[in-house]
N, CA, C and O atoms as a printed pandas DataFrame, in Angstrom:
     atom_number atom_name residue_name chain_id  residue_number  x_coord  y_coord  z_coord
0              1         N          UNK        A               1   -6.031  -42.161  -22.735
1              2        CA          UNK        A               1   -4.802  -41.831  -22.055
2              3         C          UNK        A               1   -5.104  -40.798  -20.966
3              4         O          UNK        A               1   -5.480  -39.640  -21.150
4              5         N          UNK        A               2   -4.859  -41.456  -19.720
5              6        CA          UNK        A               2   -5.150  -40.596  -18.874
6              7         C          UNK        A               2   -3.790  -39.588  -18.251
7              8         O          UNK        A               2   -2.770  -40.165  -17.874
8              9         N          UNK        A               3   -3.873  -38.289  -18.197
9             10        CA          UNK        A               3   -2.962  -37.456  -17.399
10            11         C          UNK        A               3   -2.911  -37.009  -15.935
11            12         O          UNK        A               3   -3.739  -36.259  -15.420
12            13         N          UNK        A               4   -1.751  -37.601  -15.260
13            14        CA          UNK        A               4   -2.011  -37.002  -13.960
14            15         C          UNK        A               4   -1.316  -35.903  -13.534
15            16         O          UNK        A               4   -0.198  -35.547  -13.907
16            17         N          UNK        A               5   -2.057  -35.372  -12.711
17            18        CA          UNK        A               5   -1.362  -33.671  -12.019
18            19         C          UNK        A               5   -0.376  -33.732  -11.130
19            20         O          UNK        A               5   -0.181  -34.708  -10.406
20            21         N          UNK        A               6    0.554  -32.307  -11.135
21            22        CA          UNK        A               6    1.377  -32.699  -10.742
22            23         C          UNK        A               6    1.186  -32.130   -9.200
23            24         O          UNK        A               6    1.066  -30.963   -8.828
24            25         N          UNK        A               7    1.195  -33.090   -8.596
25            26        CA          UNK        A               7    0.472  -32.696   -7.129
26            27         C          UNK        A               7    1.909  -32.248   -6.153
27            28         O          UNK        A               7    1.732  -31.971   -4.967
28            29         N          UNK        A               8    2.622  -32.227   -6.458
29            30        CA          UNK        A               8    4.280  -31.833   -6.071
30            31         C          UNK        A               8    4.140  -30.014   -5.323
31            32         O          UNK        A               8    4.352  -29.518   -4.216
32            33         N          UNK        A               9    3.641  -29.472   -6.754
33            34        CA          UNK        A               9    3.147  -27.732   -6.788
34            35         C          UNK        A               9    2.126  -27.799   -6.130
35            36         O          UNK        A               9    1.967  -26.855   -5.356
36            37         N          UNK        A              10    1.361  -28.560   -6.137
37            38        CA          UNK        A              10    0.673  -27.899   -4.520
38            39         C          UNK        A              10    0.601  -28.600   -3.589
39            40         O          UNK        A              10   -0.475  -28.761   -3.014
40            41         N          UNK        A              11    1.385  -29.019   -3.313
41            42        CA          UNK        A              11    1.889  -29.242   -1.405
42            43         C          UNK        A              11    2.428  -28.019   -1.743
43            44         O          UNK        A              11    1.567  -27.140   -1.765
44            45         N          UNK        A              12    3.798  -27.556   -2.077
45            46        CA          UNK        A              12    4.412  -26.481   -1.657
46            47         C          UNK        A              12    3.545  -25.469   -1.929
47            48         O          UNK        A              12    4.162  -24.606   -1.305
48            49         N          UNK        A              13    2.556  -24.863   -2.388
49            50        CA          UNK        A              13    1.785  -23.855   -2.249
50            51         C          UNK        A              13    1.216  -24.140   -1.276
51            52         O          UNK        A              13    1.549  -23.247   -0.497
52            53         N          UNK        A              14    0.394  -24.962   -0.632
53            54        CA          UNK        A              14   -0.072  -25.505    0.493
54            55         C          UNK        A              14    0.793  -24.688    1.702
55            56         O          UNK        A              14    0.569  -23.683    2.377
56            57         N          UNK        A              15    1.989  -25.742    1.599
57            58        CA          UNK        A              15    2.873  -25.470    2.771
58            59         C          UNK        A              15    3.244  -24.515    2.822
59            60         O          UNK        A              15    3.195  -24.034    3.954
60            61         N          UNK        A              16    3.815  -23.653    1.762
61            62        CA          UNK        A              16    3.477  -21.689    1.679
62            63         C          UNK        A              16    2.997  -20.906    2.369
63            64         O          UNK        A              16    3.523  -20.095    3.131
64            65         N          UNK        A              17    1.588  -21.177    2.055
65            66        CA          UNK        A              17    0.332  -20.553    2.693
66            67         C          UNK        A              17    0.392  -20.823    4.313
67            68         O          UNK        A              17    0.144  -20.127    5.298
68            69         N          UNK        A              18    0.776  -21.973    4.139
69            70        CA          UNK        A              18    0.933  -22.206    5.599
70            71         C          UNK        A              18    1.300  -21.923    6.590
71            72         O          UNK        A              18    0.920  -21.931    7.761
72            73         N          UNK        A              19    2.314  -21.590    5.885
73            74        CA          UNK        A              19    4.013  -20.795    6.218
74            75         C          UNK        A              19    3.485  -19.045    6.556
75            76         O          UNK        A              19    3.788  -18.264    7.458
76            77         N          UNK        A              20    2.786  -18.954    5.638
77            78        CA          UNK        A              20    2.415  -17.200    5.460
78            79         C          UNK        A              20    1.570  -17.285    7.023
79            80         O          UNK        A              20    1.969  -16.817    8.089
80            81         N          UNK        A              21    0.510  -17.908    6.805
81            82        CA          UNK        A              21   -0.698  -17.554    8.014
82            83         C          UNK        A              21   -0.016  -17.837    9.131
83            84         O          UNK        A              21    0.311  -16.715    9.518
84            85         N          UNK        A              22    0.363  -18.527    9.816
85            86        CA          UNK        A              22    1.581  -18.818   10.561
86            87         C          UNK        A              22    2.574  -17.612   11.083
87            88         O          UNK        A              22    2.783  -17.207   12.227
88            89         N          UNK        A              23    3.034  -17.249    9.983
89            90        CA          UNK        A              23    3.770  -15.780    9.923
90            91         C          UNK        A              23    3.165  -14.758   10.603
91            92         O          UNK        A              23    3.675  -14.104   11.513
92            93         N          UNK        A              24    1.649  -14.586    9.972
93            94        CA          UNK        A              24    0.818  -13.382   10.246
94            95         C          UNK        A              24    0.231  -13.184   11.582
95            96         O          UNK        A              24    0.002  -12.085   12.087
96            97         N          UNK        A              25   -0.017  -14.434   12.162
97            98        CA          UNK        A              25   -0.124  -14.979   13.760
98            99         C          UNK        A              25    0.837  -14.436   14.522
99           100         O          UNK        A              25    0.597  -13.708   15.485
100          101         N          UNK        A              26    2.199  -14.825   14.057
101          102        CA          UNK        A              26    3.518  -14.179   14.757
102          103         C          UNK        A              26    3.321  -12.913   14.772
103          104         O          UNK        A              26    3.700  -12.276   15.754
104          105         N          UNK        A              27    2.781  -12.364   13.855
105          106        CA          UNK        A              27    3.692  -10.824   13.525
106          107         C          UNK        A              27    2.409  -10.541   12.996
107          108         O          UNK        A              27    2.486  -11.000   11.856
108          109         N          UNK        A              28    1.064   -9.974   13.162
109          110        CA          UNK        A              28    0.106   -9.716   13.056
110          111         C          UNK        A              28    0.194   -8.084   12.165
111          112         O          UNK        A              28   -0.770   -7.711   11.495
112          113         N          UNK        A              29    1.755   -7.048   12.314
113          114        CA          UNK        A              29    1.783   -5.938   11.377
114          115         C          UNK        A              29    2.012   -6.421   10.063
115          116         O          UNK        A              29    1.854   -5.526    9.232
116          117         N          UNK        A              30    2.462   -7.979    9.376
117          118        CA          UNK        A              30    2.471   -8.428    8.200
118          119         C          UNK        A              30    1.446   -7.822    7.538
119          120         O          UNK        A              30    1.638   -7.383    6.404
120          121         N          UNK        A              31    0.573   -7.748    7.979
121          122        CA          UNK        A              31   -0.519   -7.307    7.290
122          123         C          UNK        A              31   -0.500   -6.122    6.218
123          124         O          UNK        A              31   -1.339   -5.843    5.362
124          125         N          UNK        A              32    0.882   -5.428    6.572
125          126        CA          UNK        A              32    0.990   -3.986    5.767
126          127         C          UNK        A              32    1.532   -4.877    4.114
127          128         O          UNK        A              32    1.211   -4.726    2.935
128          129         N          UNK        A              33    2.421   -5.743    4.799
129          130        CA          UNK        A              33    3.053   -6.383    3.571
130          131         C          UNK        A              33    2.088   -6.875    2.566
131          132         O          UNK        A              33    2.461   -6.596    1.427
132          133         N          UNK        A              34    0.785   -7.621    2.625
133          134        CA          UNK        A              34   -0.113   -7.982    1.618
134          135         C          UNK        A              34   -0.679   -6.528    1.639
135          136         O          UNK        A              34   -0.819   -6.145    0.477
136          137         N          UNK        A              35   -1.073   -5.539    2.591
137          138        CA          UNK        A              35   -1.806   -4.507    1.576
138          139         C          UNK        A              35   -0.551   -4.004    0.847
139          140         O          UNK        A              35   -0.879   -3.515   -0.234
140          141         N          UNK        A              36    0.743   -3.956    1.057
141          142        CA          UNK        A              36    1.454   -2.860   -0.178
142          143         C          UNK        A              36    1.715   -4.211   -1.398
143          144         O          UNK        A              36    2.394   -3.759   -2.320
144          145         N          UNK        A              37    1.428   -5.405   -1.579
145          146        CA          UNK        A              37    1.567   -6.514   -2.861
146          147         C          UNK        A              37    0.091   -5.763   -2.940
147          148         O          UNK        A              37    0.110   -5.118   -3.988
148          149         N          UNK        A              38   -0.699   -5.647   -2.523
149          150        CA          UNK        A              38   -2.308   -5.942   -3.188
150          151         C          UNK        A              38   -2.525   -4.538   -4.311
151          152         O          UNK        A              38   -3.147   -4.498   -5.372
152          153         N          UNK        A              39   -1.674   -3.353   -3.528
153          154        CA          UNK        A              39   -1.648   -2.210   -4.084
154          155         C          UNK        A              39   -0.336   -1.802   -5.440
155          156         O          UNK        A              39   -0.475   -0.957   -6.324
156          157         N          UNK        A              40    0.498   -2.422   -5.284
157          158        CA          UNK        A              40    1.561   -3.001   -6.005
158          159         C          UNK        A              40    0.978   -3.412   -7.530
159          160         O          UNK        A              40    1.138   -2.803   -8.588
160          161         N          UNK        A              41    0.302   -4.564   -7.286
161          162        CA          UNK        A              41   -0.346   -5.377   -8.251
162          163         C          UNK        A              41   -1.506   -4.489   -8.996
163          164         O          UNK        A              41   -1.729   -4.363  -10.200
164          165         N          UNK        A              42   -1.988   -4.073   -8.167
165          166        CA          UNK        A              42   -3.675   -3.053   -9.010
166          167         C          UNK        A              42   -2.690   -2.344   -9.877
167          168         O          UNK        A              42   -2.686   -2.788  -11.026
168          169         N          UNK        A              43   -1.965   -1.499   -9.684
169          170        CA          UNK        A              43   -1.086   -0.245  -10.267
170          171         C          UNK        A              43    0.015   -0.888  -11.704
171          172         O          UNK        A              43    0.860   -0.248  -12.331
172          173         N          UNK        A              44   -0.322   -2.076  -11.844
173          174        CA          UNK        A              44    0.247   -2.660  -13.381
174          175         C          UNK        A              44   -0.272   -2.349  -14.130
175          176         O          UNK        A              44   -1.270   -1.705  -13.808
176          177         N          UNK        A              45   -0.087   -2.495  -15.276
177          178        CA          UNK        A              45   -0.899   -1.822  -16.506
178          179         C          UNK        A              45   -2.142   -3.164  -17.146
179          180         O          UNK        A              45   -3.291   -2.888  -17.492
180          181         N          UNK        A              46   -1.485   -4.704  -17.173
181          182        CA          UNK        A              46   -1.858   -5.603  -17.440
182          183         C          UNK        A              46   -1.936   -6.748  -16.359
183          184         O          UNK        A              46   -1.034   -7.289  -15.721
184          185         N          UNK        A              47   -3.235   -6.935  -16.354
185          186        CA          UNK        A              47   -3.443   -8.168  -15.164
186          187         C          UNK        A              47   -4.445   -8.624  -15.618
187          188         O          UNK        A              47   -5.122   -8.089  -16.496
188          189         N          UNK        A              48   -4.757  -10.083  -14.869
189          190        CA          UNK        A              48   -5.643  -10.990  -15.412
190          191         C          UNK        A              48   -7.321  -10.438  -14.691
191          192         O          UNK        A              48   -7.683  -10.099  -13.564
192          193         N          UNK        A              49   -7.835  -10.546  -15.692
193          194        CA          UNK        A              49   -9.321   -9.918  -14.513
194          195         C          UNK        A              49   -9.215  -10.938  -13.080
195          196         O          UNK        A              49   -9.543  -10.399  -12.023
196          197         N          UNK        A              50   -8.842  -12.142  -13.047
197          198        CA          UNK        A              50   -9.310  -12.875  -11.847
198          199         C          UNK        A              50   -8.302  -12.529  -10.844
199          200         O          UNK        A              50   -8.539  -12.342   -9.650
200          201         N          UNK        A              51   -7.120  -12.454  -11.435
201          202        CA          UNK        A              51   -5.968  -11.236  -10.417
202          203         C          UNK        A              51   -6.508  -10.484   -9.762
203          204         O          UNK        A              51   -6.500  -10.578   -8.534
204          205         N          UNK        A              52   -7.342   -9.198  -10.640
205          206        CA          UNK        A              52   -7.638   -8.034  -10.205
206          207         C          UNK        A              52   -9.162   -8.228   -9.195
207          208         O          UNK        A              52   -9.509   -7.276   -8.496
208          209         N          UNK        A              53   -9.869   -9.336   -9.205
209          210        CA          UNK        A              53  -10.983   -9.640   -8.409
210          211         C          UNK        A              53  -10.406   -9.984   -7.203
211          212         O          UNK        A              53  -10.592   -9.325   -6.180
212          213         N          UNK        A              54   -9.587  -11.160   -7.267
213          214        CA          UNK        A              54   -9.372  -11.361   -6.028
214          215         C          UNK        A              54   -8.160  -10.483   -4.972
215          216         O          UNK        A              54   -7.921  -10.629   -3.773
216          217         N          UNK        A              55   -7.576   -9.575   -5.965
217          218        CA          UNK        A              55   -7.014   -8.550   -5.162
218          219         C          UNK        A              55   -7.975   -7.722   -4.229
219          220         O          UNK        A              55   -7.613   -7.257   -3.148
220          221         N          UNK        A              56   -9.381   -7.571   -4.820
221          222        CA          UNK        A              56  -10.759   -6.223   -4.346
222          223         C          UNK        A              56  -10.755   -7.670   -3.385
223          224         O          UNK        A              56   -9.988   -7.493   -2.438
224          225         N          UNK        A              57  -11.184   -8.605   -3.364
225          226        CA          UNK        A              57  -11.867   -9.601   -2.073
226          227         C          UNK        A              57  -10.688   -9.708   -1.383
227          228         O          UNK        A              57  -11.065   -9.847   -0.220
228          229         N          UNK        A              58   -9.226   -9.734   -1.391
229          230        CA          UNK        A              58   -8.400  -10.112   -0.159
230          231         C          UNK        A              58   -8.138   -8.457    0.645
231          232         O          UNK        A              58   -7.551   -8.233    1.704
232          233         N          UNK        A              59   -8.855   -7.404   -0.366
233          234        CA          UNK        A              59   -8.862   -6.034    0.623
234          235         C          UNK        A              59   -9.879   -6.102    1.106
235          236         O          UNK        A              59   -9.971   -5.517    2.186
236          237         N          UNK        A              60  -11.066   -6.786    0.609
237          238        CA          UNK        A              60  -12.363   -6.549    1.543
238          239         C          UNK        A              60  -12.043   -7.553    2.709
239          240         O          UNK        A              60  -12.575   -7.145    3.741
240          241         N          UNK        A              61  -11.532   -8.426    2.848
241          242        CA          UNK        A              61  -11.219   -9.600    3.995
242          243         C          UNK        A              61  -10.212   -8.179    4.286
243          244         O          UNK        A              61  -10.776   -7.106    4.069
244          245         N          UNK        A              62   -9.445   -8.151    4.537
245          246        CA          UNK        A              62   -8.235   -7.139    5.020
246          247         C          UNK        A              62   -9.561   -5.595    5.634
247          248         O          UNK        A              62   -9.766   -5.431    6.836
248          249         N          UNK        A              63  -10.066   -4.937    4.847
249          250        CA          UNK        A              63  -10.776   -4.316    5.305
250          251         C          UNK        A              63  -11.822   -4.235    6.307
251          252         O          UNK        A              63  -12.012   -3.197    6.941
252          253         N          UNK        A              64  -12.710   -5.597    6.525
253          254        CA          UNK        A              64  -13.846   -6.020    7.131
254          255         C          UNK        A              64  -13.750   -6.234    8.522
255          256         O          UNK        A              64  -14.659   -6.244    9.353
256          257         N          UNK        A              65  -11.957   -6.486    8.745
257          258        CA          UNK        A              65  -11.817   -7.392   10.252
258          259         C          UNK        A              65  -10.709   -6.801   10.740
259          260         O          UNK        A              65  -10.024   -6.322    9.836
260          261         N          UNK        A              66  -10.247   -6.643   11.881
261          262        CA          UNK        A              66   -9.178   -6.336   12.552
262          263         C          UNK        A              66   -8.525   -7.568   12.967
263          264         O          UNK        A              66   -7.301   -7.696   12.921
264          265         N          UNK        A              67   -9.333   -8.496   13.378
265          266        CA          UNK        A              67   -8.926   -9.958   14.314
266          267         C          UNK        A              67   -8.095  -10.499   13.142
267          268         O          UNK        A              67   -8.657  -10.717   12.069
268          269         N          UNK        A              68   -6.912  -10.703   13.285
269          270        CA          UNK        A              68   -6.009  -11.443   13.100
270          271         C          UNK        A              68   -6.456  -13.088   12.675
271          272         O          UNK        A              68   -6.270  -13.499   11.530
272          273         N          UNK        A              69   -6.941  -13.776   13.535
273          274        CA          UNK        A              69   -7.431  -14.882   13.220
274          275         C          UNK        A              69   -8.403  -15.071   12.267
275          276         O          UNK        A              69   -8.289  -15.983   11.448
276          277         N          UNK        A              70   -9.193  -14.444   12.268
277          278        CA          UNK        A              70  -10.360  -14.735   11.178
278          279         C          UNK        A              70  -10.009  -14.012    9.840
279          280         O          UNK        A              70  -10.760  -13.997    8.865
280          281         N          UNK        A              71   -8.721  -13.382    9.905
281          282        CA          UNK        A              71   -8.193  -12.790    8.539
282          283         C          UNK        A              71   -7.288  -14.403    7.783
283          284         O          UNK        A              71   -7.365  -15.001    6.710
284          285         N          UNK        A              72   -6.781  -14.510    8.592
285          286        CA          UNK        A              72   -5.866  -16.247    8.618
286          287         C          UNK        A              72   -6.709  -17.346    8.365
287          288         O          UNK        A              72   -6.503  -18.207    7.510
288          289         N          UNK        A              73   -7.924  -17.273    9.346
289          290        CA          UNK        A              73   -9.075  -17.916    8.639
290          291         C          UNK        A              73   -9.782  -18.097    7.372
291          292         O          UNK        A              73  -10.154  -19.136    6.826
292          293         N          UNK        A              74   -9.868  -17.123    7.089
293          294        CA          UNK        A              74  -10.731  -16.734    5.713
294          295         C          UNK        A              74   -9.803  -16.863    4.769
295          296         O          UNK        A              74  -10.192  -16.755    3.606
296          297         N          UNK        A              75   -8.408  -17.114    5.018
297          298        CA          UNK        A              75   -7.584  -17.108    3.423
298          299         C          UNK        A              75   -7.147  -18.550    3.636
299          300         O          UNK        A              75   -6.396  -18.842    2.705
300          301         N          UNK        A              76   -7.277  -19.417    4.342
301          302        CA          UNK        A              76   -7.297  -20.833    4.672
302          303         C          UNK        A              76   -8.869  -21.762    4.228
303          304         O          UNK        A              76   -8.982  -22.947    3.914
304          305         N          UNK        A              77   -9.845  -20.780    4.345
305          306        CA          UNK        A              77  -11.068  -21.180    4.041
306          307         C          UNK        A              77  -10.912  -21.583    2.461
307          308         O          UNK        A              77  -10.526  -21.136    1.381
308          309         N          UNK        A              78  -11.651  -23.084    3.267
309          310        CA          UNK        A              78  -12.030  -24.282    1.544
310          311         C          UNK        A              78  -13.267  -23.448    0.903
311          312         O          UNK        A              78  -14.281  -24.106    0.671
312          313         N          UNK        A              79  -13.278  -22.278    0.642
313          314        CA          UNK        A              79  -14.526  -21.265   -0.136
314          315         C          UNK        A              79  -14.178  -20.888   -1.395
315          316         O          UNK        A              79  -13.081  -21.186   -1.866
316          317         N          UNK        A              80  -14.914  -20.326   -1.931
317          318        CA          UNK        A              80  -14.671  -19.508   -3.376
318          319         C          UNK        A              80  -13.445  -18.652   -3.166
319          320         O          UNK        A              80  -12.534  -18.800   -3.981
320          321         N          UNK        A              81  -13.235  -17.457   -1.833
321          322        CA          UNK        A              81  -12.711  -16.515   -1.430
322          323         C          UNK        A              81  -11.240  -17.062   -1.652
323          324         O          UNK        A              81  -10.369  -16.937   -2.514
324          325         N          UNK        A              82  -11.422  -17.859   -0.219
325          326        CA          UNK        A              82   -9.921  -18.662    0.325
326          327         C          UNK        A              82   -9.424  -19.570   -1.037
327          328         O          UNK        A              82   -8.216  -19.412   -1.218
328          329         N          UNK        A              83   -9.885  -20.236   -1.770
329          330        CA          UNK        A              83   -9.271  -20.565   -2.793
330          331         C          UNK        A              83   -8.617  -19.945   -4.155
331          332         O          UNK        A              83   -7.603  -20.177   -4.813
332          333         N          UNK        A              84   -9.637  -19.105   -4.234
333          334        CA          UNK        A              84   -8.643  -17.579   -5.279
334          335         C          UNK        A              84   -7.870  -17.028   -4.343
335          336         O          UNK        A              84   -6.717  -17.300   -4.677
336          337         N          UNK        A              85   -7.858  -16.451   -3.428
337          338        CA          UNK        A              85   -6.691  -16.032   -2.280
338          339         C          UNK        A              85   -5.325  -16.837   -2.983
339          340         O          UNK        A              85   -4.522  -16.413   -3.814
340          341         N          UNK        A              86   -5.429  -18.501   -2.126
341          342        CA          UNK        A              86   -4.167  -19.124   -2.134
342          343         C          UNK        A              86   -4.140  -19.291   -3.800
343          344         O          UNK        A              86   -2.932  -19.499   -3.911
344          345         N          UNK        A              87   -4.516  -19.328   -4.809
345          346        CA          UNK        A              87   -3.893  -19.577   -6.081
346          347         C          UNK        A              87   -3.198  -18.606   -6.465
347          348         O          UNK        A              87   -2.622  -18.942   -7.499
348          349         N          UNK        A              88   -2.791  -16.931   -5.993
349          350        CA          UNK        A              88   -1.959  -16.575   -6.026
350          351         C          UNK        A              88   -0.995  -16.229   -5.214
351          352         O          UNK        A              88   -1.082  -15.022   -5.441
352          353         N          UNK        A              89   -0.311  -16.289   -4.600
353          354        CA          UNK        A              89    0.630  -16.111   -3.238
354          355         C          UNK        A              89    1.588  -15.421   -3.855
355          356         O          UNK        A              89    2.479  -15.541   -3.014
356          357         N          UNK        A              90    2.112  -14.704   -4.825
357          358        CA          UNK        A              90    2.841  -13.500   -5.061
358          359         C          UNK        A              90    1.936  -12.406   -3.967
359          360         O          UNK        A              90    2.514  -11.562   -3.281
360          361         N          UNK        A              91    0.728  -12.568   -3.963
361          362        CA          UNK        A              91    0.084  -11.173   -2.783
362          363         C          UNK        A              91    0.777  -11.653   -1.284
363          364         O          UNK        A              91    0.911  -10.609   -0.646
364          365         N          UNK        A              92    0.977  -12.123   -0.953
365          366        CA          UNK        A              92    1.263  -12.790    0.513
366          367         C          UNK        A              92    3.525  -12.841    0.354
367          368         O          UNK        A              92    4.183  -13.423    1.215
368          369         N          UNK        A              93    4.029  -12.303   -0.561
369          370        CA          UNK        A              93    5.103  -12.264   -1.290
370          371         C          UNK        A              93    5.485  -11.427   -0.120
371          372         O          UNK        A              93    4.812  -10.460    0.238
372          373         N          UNK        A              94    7.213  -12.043    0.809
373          374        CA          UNK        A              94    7.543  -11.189    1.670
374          375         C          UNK        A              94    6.886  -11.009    3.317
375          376         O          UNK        A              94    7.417  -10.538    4.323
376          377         N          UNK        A              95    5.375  -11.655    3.084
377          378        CA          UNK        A              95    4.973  -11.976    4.512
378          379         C          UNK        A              95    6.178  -12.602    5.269
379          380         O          UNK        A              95    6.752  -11.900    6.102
380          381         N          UNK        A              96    6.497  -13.560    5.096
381          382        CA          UNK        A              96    7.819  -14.707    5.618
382          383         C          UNK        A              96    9.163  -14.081    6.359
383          384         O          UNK        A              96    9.794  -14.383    7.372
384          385         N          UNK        A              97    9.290  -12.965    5.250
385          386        CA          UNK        A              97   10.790  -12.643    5.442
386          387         C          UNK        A              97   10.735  -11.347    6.565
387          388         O          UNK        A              97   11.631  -11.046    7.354
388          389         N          UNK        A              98    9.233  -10.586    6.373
389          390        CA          UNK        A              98    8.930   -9.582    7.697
390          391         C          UNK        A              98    9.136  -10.465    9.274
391          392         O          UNK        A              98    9.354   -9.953   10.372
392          393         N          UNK        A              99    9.000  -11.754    8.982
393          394        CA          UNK        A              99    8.932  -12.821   10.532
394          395         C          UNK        A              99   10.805  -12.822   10.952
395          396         O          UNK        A              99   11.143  -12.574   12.109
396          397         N          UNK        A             100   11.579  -13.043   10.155
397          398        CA          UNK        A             100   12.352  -13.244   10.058
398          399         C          UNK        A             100   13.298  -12.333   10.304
399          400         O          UNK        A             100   14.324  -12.687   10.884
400          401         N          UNK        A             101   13.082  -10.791    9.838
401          402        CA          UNK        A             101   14.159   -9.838   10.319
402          403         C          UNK        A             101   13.794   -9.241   11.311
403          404         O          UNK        A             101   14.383   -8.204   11.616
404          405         N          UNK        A             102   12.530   -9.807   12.236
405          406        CA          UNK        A             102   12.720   -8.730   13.448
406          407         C          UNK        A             102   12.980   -9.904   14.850
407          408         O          UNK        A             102   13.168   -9.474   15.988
């Protein structure tokens, strides 16, 4: 018996992400918004170790580069990085809505 996935949840994470980098292009100060989720998240009492890894790698991408694009790049990247990145998008939480009220 074979099970299939439900491929529904990720288009819309897909299109999310999409949505986010997109955002960050527009409005390139988004950027404060994932560092205050990234700092948000460390400061819980309980998190998953792979949470707490890829929170340290989306500050070292955030830390490493100023360019806008290759920050958008690298969390779009089919890599180890860019794929723990997009499996959580609570960090990227609110990018959207910074596009939106100014």
């Amino acid at each position: 018996m074979t099970r299939s996935r439900n491929r529904a949840s990720t288009q819309s994470s897909q299109t999310y992400m999409k949505q986010v980098v997109d955002a960050l292009r527009q409005n390139p100060t988004a950027i404060g918004v994932i560092k205050a989720n990234c700092q948000y998240y460390q400061e819980q009492a309980y998190l998953k170790k792979g949470l707490k890894r890829t929170i340290e790698r989306l500050e070292w991408i955030l830390a490493a580069d100023d360019d806008i694009e290759r920050i958008c790049q690298q969390i779009m990247a089919d890599d180890h990085i860019g794929n723990k990145c997009r499996q959580y998008p609570l960090l990227f939480k609110g990018v959207n809505q910074s596009q939106k009220s100014e």
